[in-house]
C-alpha positions in Angstrom: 65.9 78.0 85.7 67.7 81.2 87.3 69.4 80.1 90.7 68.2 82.4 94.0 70.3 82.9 96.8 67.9 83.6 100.1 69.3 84.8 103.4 67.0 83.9 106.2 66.8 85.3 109.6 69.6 84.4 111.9 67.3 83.8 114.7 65.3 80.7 113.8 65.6 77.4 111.6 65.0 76.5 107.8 63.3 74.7 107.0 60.7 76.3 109.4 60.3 73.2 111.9 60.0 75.9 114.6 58.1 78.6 113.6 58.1 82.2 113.0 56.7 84.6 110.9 59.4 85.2 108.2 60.5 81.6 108.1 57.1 79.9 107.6 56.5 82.5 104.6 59.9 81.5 103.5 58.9 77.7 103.7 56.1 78.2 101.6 58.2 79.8 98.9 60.6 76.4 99.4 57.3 73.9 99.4 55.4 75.6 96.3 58.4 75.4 94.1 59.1 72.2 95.2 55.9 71.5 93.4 56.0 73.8 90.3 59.9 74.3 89.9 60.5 78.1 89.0 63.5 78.6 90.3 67.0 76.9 92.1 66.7 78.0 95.8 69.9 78.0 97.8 68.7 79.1 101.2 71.2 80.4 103.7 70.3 79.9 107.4 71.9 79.4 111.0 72.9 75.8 111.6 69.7 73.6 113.8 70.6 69.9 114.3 67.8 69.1 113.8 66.6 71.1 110.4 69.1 69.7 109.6 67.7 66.7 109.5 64.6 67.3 108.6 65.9 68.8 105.4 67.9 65.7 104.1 64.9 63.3 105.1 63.0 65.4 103.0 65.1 65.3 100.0 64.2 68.7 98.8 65.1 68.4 94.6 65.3 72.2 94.1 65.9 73.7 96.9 69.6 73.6 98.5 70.3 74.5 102.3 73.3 76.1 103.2 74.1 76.4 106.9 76.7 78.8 109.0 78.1 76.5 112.0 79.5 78.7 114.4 82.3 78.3 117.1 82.6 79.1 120.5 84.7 82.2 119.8 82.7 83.1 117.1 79.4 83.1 119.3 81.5 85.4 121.8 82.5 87.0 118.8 79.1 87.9 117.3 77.6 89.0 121.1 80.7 91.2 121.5 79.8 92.7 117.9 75.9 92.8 118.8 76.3 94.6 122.1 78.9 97.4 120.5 75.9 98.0 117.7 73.2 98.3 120.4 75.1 101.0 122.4 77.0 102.5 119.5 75.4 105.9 117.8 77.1 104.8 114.7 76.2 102.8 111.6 78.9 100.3 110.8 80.1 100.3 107.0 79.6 96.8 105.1 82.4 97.0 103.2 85.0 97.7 106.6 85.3 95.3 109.8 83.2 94.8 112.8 80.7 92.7 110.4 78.3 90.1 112.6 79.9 86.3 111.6 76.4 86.1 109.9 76.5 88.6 107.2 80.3 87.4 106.8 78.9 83.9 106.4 76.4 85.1 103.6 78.7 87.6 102.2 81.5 84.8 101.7 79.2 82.5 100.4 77.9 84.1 97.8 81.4 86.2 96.5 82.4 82.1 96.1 78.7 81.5 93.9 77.3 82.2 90.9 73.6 83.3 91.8 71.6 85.3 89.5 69.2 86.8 91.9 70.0 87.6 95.9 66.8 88.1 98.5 67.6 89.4 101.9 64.7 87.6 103.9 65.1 90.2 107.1 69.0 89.3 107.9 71.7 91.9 108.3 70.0 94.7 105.9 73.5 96.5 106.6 75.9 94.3 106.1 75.7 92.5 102.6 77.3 95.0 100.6 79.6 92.9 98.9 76.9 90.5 98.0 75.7 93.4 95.8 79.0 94.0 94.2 78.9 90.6 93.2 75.6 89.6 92.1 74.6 93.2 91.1 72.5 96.3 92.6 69.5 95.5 89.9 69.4 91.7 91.2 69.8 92.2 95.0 66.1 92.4 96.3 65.2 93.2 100.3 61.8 91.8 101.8 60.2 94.4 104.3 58.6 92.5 106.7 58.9 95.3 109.2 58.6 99.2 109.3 61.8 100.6 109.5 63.9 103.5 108.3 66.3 102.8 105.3 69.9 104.1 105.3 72.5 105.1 102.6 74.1 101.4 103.0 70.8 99.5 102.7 70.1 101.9 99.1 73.6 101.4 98.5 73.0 97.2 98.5 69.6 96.6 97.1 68.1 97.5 94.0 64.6 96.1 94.3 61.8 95.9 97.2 59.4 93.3 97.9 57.1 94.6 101.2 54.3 92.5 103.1 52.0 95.8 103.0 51.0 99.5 101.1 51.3 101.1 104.5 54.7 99.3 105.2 55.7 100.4 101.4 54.4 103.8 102.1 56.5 104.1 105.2 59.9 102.6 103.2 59.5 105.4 101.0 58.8 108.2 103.4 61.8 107.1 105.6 64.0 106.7 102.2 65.5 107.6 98.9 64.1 104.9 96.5 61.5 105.7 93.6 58.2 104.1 94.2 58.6 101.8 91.4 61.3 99.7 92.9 58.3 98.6 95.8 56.5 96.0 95.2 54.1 94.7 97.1 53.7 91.4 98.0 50.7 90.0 100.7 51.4 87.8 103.0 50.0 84.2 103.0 48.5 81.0 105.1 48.2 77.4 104.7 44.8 77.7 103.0 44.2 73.7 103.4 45.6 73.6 107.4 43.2 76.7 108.2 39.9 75.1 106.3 39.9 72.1 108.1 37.2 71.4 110.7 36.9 69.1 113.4 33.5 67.4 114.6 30.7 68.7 116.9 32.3 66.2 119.6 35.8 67.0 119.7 34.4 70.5 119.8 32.7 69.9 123.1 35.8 67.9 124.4 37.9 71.3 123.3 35.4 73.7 124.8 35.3 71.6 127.9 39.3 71.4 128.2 40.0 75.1 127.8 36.6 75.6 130.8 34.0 77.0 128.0 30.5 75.6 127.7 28.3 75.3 124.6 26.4 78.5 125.4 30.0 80.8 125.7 30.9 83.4 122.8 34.3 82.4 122.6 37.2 85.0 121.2 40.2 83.9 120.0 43.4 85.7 120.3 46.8 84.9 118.8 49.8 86.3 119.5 52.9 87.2 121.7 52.0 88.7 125.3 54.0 92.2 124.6 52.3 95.6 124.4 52.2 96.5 121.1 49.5 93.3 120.5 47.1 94.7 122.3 46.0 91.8 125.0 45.7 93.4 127.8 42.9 96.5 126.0 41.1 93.2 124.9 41.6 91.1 128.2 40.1 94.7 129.6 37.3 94.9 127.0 36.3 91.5 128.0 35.9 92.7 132.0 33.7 95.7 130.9 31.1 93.1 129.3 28.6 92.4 131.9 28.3 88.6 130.3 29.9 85.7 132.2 29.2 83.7 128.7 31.7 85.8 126.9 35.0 84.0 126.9 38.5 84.8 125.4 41.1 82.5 124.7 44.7 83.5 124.6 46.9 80.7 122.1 49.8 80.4 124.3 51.2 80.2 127.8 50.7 82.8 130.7 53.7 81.4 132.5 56.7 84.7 131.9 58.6 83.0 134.7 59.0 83.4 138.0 57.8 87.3 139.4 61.7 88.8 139.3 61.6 88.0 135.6 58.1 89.6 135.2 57.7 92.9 132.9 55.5 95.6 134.5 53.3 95.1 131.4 53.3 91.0 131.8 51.9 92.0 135.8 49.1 94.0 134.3 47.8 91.2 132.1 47.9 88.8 135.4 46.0 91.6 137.2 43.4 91.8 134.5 43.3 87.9 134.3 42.4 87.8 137.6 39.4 90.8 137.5 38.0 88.4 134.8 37.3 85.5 136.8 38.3 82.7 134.8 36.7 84.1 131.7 40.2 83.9 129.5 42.1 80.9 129.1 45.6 80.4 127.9 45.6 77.4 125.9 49.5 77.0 126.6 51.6 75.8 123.3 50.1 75.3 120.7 52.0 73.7 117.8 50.7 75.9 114.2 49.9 72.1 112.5 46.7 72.3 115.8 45.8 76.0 115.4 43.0 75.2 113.2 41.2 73.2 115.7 41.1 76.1 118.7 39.5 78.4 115.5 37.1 76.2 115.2 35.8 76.5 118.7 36.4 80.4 118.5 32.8 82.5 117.5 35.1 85.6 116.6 38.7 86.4 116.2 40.3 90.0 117.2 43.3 91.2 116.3 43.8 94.3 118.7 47.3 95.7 118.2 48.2 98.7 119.4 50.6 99.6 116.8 51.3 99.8 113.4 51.1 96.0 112.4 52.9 95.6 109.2 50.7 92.5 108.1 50.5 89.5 110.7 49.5 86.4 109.4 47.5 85.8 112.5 44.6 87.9 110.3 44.8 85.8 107.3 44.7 82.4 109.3 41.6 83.8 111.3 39.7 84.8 107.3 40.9 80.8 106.4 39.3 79.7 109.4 36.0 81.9 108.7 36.3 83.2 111.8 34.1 86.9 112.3 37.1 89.5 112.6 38.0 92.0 114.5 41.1 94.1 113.9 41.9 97.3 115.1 43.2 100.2 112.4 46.5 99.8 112.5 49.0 99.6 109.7 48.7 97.2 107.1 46.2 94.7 109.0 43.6 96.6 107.2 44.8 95.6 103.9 43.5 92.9 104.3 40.0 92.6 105.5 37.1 94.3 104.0 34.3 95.4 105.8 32.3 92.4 105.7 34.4 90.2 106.9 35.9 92.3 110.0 34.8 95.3 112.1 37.7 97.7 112.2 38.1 99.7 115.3 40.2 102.7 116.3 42.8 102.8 118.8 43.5 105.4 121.3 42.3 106.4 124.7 38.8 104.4 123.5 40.0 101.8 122.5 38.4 99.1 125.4 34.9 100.7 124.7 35.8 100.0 120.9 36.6 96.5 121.3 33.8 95.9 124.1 31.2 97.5 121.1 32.4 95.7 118.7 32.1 92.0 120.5 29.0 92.8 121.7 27.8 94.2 117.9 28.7 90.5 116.6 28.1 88.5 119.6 24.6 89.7 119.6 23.8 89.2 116.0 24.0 85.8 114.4 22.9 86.1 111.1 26.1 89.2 111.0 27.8 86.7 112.0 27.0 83.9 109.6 27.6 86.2 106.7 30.7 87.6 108.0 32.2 84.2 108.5 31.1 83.3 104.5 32.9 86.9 103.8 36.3 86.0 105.9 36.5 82.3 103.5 36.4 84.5 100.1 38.8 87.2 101.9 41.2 84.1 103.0 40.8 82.6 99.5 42.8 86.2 98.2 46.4 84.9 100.2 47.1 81.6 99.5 50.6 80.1 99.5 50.2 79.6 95.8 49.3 82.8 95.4 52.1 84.2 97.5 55.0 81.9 95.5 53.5 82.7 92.2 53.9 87.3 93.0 57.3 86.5 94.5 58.9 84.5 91.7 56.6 87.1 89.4 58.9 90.2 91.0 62.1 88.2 91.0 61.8 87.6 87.2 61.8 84.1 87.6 
């Protein structure tokens, strides 16, 4: 089997005990071949005490992780370099000094490996140049998970593409230099067998009850960061324009930014609009992912209402898994991956509240549309399963 080096994001653990996007996708990748062996995975990652842990109790057989411990001085080190990249107009070279300690760590690494395929999983796109000179252009491949612009030393590094979306491909290549044929597209994924599980009628009730819905409310569920490019506040706002106390939203996660001095301007709006609702939206506080499945089960409708151009969140394909009736705004690649009988698709814009408000009304007031779209979302949720997901990435790899 070829061996894989895989640079994860600096930010977060591996193996994924604490969430996030890119590392949960990752985790999959680690869990299914753990399963089906395709590949050796050496996965490089910033040190957790506890993932740590959690990866030698788990005794992974194929899958190796490799972990940068960093000093004092190099944590001074890194901000020093991190705030002189924020405010600096120029792009650094890879192959001259500053580099962050993290692309050092995965550049040294490797130079002192022998891997036959390298996957940047959103790390330092930048800064891994002479990870390319030593595992090879052809074999260095760099997972879009986000929609930004390439630059000479990214084309210089990676040969091959692997993106979570057309639209997010489409942008690579309008905001770059690489033939089409070296982007491949690759869907994003969800724990089909978390998000198809069901709880009973009773600990529905006791949910419903907990979160201050009755039997009788249309419930929404939205998932997702409180920032303005997710799009709570137009649905918080949508809600208020329904003249329906029964139609409820609940927000997975905590309404508590911190104390008023720490508040955003945009964070303040979404308290203001709380309030106009009267106690129709309810943050459910944390919500660990292994629970999601059970506030989907006491949601009548899902809505995904970003603002702007969503490369893929998983927060769509978890909602089709759950069979939840789907509302997603056109925006980026989100689209991808609905059709139109499992989700109304609404524009954005100046209309957008009215569009959402339409919308929830259209499926709150039409059970058997709702029935059908909720059979619709399990076949559209079927299409991105992790098995699915591990079997195209190894596929593009060559492995």
């Amino acid at each position: 089997m070829k061996k894989i080096c895989i640079a994860a994001p600096e930010q977060l653990t591996m193996p994924a005990i604490k969430g996030g996007a890119i590392e949960t996708l990752l985790q999959y990748v680690i869990d299914e071949n753990e399963k089906t062996p395709r590949a050796n995975l050496t996965i490089l990652a910033a040190y957790d005490v506890e993932a740590d842990a959690v990866s030698k109790k788990r005794g992974y057989r194929h899958t190796e992780f490799v972990y940068l411990k960093k000093t004092n001085s190099q944590r001074i080190a890194n901000f020093i370099y991190r705030v002189a990249r924020k405010f600096s107009n120029k792009v650094f070279r890879t192959d001259l000094p500053p580099r962050s300690i993290y692309a050092d760590f995965i550049n040294n690494y490797v130079q002192g490996h022998d891997f036959d395929r390298f996957v940047n999983e959103a790390g330092p796109y930048n800064e891994l140049l002479p990870v390319s000179k030593k595992v090879g252009k052809e074999n260095c491949f760099a997972h879009l998970h986000h929609n930004f612009e390439s630059t000479e030393l990214i084309e210089m590094t990676f040969g091959k593409y692997l993106s979570c979306s057309n639209f997010t491909k489409q942008y690579w290549l309008n905001h770059s230099k690489v033939s089409p044929e070296m982007v491949k597209v690759l869907p994003n994924c969800a724990d089909i067998n978390l998000f198809s599980k069901e709880i009973g009628e009773e600990e529905q009730k006791n949910l419903r009850k907990k979160l201050g819905f009755s039997e009788d409310d249309f419930v929404l569920i939205f998932c997702g960061r409180i920032i303005p490019e997710k799009g709570v506040l137009e649905l918080i706002s949508a809600v208020n324009l329904i003249d329906d106390d029964h139609v409820k939203l609940m927000v997975i996660g905590s309404p508590n930014f911190g104390g008023d001095s720490k508040r955003t301007e945009y964070e303040r709006k979404v308290d203001a609009a709380v309030e106009r609702a009267h106690g129709r939206v309810a943050f459910t506080g944390y919500v660990d992912h292994a629970e999601l499945y059970k506030y989907h089960n006491i949601a009548d409708c899902a809505v995904v209402p970003s603002v702007w151009e969503e490369p893929a969140g998983l927060v769509v394909i978890e909602a089709l898994m759950s069979g939840d009736p789907l509302i997603v705004t056109r925006a980026g690649g989100a689209t991808e991956y609905v059709n139109d009988k499992s989700a109304v698709i609404v524009d954005r814009g100046a209309e957008i509240e009215e569009n959402l408000k339409e919308a929830i009304l259209k499926i709150k007031e039409n059970p058997e549309l709702r029935k059908q779209m909720s059979k619709e979302a399990l076949k559209q949720g079927d299409k991105f399963t992790t098995r699915r997901y591990f079997e195209g990435y190894m596929d593009i790899l060559g492995c």
